[in-house]
Structures are given as structure tokens and as C-alpha cells.
C-alpha positions as CSV (number, residue, x, y, z in Angstrom):
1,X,0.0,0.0,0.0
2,X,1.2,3.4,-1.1
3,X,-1.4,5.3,1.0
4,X,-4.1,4.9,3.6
5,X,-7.6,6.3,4.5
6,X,-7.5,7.9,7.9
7,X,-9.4,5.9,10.1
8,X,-12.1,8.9,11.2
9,X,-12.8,11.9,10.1
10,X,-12.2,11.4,6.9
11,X,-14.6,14.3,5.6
12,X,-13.3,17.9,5.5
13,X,-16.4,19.1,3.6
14,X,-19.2,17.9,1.2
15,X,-20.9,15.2,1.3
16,X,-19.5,11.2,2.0
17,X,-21.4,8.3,1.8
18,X,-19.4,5.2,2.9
19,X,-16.6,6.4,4.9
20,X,-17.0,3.8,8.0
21,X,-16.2,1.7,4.7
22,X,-13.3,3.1,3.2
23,X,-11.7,4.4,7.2
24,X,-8.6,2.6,7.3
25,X,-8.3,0.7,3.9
26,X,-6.0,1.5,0.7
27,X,-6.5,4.7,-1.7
28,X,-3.6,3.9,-3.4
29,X,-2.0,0.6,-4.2
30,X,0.8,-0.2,-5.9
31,X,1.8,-4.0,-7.8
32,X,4.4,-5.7,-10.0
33,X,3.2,-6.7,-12.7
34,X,5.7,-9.0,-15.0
35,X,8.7,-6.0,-15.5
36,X,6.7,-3.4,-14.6
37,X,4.6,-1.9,-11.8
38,X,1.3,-0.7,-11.4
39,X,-0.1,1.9,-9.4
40,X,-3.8,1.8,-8.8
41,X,-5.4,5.2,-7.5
42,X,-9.1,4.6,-5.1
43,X,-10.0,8.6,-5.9
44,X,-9.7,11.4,-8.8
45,X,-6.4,12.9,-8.1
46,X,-6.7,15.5,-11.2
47,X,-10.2,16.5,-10.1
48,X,-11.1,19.7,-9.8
49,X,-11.5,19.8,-6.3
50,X,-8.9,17.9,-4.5
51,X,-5.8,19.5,-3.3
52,X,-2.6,20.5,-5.1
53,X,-0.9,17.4,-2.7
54,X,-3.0,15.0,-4.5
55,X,-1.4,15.6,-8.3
56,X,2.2,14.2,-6.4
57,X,0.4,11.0,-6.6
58,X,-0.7,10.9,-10.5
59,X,2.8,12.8,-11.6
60,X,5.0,10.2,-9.6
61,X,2.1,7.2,-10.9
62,X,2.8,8.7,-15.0
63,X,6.7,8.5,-13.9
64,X,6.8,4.9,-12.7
65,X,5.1,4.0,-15.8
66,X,7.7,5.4,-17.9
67,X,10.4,3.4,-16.3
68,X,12.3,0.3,-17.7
């Protein structure tokens, strides 16, 4: 696991729907996959809304899959 839901209090605003299911479990995951690696992302990290923070994830994700 790459990163982790917080346990509680997962919400900073909005709306959430689900979070006593997600609290604690994997938003990003990353796997080997014959040479390469995967990196499998549980939210929208170039959404409009999420924080600047978040992009670190996708940029780093589009670099691994660049890699040899």
C-alpha cells in the first residue's frame, strides 16, 4: 500500500457516503506486474476539487510508468 484512509474523520467538507467503509483501507495501491509496476489510484487525483498534494500521486504514478 502506497497510502491509507485515515481511520475517522475522513470528511473535510461535502458530502461522503461510505466512509465507515473506506476508514482505514488503501486509496492507493501499488503491484508488479511482470517487468513493470502498477499503481492503482481509489480517488480522482486530477479533479477539480482535490488539493494540489493530491497531483504528487498521479505525476509520480505517469513516472513509474515510464520506467524500464
Amino acid at each position: 500500500m502506497a497510502a491509507t484512509w485515515p481511520k475517522t474523520k475522513l470528511l473535510k467538507s461535502g458530502f461522503l457516503l461510505g466512509e465507515d467503509v473506506i476508514g482505514g483501507k488503501a486509496a492507493v495501491v501499488t503491484a508488479k506486474v511482470g517487468d513493470g509496476q502498477v499503481v492503482m489510484i481509489g480517488f480522482k487525483p486530477q479533479h477539480r476539487a482535490q488539493s494540489h498534494g493530491t497531483y504528487r500521486l498521479l505525476f509520480n504514478a505517469m513516472y513509474l510508468g515510464g520506467q524500464r
